[in-house]
C-alpha positions in Angstrom: 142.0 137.6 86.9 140.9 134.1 85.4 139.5 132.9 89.2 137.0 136.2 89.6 135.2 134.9 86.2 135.1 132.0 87.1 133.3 133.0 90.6 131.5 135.4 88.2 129.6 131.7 86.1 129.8 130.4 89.5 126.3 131.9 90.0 127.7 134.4 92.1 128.4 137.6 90.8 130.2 140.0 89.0 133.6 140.8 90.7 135.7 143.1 88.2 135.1 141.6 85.2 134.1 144.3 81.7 130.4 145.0 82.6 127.4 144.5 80.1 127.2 147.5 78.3 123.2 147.4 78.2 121.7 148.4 81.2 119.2 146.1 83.7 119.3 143.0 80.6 119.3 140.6 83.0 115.7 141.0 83.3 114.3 141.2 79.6 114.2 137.7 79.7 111.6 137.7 82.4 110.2 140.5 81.3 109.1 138.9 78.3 107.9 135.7 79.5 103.9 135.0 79.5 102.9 135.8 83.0 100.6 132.7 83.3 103.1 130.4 82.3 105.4 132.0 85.0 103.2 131.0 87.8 102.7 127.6 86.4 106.0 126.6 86.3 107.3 125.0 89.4 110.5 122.1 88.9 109.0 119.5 90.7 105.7 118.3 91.5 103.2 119.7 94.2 102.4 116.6 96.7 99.0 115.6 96.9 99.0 115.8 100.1 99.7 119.4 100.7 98.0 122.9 99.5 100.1 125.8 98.2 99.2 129.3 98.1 100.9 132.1 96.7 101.5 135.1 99.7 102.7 138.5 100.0 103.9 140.3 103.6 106.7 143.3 104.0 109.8 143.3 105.5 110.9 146.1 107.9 112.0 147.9 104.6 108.7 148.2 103.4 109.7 146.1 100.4 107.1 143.6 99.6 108.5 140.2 99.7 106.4 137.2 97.9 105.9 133.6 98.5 104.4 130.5 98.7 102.6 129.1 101.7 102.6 125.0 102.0 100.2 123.4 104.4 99.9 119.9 105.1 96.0 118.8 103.9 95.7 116.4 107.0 96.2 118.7 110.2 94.5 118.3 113.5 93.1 121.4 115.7 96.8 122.3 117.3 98.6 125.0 116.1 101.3 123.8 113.3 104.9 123.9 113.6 106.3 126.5 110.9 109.6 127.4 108.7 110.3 129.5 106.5 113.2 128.7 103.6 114.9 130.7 101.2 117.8 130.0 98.9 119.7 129.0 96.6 121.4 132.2 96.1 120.4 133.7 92.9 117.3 131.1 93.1 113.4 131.6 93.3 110.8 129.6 95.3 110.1 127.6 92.7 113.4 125.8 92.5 114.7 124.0 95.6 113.3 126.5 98.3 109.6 125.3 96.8 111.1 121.6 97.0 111.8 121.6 100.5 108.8 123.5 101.6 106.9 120.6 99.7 108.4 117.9 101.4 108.5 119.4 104.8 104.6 120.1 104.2 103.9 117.0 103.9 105.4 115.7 107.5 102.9 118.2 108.9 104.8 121.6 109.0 103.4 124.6 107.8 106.1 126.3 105.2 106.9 129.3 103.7 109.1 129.7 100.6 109.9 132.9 99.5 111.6 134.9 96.6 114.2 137.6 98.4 113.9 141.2 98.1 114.7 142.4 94.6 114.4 139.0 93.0 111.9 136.9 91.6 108.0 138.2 92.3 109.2 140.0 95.1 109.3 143.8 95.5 112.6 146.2 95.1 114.3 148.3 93.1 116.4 147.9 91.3 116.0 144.5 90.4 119.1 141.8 90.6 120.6 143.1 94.3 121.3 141.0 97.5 122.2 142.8 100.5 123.6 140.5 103.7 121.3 143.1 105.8 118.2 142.9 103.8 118.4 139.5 103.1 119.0 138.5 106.5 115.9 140.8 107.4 113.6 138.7 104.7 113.8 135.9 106.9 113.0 137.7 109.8 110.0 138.9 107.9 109.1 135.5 106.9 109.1 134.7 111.0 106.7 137.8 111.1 104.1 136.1 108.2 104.2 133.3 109.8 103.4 134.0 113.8 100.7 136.2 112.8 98.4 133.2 111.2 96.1 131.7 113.3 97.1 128.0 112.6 100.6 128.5 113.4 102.1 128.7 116.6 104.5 131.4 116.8 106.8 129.9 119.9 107.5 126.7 117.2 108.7 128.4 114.0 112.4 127.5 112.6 114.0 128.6 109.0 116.0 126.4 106.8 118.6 128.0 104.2 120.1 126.2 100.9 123.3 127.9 99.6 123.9 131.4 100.4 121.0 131.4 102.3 122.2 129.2 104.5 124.6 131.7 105.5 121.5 134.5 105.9 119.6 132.0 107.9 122.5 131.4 110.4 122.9 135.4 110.5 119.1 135.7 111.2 118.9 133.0 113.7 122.1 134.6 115.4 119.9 138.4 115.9 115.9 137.0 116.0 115.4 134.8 119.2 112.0 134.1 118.4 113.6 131.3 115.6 113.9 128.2 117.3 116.0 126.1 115.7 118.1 126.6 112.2 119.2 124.1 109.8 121.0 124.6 106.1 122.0 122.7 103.2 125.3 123.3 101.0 125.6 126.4 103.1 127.4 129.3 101.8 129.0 132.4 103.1 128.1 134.6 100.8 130.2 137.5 102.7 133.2 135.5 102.8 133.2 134.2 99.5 132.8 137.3 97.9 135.2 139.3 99.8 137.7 136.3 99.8 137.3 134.0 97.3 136.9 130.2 97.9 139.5 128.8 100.2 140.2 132.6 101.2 142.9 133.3 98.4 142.6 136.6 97.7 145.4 138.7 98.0 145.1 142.0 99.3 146.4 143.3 96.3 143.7 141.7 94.2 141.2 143.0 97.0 142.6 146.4 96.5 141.9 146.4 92.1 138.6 144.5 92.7 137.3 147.9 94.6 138.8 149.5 92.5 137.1 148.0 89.5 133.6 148.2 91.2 133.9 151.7 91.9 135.1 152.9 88.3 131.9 150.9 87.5 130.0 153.3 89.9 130.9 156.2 88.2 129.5 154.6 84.3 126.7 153.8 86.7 126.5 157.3 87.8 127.0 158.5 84.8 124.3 156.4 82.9 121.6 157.0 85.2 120.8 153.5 85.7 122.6 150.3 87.1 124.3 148.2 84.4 124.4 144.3 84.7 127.6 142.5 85.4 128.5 139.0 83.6 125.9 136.0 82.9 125.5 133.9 86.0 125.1 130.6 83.9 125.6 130.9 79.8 123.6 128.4 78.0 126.3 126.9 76.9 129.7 126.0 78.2 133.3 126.2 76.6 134.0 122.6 78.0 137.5 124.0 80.2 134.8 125.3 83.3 136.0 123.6 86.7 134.0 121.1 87.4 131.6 123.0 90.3 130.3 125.4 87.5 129.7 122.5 85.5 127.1 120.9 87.9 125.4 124.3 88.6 124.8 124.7 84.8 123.3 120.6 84.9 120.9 122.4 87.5 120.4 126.1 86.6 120.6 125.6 82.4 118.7 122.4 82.4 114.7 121.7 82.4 116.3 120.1 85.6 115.6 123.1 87.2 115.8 126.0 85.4 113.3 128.7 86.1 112.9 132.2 83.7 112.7 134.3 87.1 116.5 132.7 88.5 119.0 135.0 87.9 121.0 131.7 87.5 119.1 130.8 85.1 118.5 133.3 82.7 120.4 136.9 84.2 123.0 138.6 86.3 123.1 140.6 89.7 123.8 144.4 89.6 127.2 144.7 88.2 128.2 146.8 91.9 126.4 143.9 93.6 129.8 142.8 95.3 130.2 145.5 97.4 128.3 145.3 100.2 129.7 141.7 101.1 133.5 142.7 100.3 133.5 144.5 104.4 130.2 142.9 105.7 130.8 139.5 107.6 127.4 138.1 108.4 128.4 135.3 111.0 130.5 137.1 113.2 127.8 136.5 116.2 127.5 133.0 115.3 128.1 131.8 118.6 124.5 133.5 120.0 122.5 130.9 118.4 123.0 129.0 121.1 121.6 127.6 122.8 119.3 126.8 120.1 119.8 124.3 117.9 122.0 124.4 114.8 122.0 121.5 112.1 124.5 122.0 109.3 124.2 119.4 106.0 126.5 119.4 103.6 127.5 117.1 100.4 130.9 115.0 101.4 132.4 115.9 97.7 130.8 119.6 97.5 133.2 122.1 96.7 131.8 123.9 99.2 131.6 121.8 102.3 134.6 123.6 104.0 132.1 126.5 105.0 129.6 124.0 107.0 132.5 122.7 109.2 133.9 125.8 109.7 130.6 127.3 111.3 130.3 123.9 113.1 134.0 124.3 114.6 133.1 128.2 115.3 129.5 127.3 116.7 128.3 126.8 120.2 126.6 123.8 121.1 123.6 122.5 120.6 125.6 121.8 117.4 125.5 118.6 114.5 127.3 118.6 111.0 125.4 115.8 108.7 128.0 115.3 105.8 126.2 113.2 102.4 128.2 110.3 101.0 129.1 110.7 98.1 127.1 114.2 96.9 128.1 117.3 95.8 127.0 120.5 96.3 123.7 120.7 94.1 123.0 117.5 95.1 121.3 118.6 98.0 119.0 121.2 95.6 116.7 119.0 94.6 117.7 115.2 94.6 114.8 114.3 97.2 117.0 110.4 97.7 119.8 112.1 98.7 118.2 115.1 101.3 117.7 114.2 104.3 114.7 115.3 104.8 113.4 112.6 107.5 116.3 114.2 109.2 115.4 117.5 109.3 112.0 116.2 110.4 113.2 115.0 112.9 115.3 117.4 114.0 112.8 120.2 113.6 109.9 118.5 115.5 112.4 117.4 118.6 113.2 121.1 118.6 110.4 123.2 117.7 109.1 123.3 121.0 
């Protein structure tokens, strides 16, 4: 069972491995944290050329989602263009979700960055769950924010997803026609990856103890009254034998590089059970009705985790591109603002937000 820890440090999530025996730690770190200094504390610098200000709107759920709202200062009397971006899996908005919003801000979108339900400042309970429904729904909610302000145009709003969210972004591009256009960054499929591993190399077998596992866990759940964490995302320290994937996460996640006390990656650990709802759930089954908006797909050329970009761009209708990085890896495209594209998605966003 060596390769389900190793997803387990891989930031994303406890798949059969012995639980933590103390109930909902994974957020005593937070808990503890001076509230100011949480607000404060963003991983890159806010442009001087765009405002920021912090947001609340629901999602169909009635869970109370949070976020940041970038607007360029410079704007003339049209209504702006608009996206809303969420991700990395396990992230908040003040990691590379906050990043993007900043840059894209500041070539005249307005942008919404947002903590997902049950994570970061947003609402839900318990705390430290992802759901492919519900987090597909957070964007849609975002979409919702954003085409009621009056200095937005609703027809002209698109959503960007780094990571796993790039997966939930394709998923609610695929079901909400009023998103435009979609583009994502070191996409993952969260539902496949769970449920199969990378490279799909799960057995059925292994399949078969790994729900088995989550639902013995279910009953100390039960049994406990409250919902037990599974194993630390991202330990601060390393043994040294890690492949070498979980070993760039940590440089990102464990590092003042882009650490954040409100990441699960950084500091916690989803819901021990977390797993389950993405072991029968495929999100991107209906991939092909995106079209015939636009789809643009970015991905490192040596990220471990490039495979799941070209397969969505082999599975996709057209309008269709696959942008692959020289050279970068996967969290490369987190925060590394010389190695984004981000004149590309500019680009790509103003050509199609119309």
């Amino acid at each position: 069972m060596k390769r389900l820890s190793i997803l387990a440090v891989a930031s994303l999530m406890f798949l059969g491995q012995s639980c933590n025996q103390n109930p909902n730690t994974n957020n005593e770190n937070s808990a503890n944290m001076d509230d100011t200094a949480k607000k404060e504390h963003y991983t890159f610098e806010l442009s001087d050329k765009v405002t920021r200000q912090k947001v609340t709107f629901k999602n169909r759920y009635g869970i109370t989602l949070t976020g940041d709202l970038y607007l360029p200062k410079e704007q003339g009397n049209e209504p702006l263009q608009a996206l809303a971006i969420s991700g990395p899996f396990g992230a908040v908005k003040e990691q590379s979700s906050g990043l993007y919003a900043n840059q894209m801000a500041e070539r005249g979108f307005a942008v919404l960055a947002f903590d997902p339900s049950y994570t970061g400042e947003s609402g839900g309970e318990p705390r430290a769950v992802a759901s492919p429904d519900i987090n597909t729904e957070d964007f849609s909610s975002a979409v919702d924010f954003l085409g009621i302000q009056k200095n937005i145009d609703r027809n002209k709003i698109g959503i960007i997803g780094i990571c796993g969210f790039g997966g939930f972004a394709l998923n609610a591009t695929a079901i909400d026609k009023r998103v435009k256009a979609v583009a994502t960054t070191s996409m993952y499929d969260m539902t496949r990856v769970i449920s199969k591993d990378y490279n799909d190399a799960t057995t059925l077998e292994q399949r078969t103890q790994i729900l088995e596992q989550l639902g013995e866990q279910r009953w100390r759940d039960a049994e406990a009254g409250t919902f037990h964490a599974g194993a630390i995302l991202n330990p601060e320290k390393l043994k040294g034998d890690e492949p070498q994937f979980v070993k760039e996460y940590h440089n990102y996640y464990r590092t003042p590089r882009g650490f954040h006390e409100r990441s699960l990656n950084s500091t916690g650990a989803w819901n021990a059970t977390n797993a389950l709802s993405f072991m029968n759930m495929p999100i991107l089954t209906y991939i092909k009705e995106i079209s015939p908006r636009p789809i643009l797909l970015i991905a490192g050329e040596k990220a471990h985790s490039r495979y799941f970009s070209e397969d969505i761009f082999k599975n996709a209708s057209e309008p269709k591109e696959l942008m692959i990085i020289p050279n970068a890896i996967h969290v490369d495209l987190y925060d590394k603002v010389n190695v984004i594209p981000f004149d590309k998605l500019e680009t790509f966003f103003k050509e199609n937000l119309k």
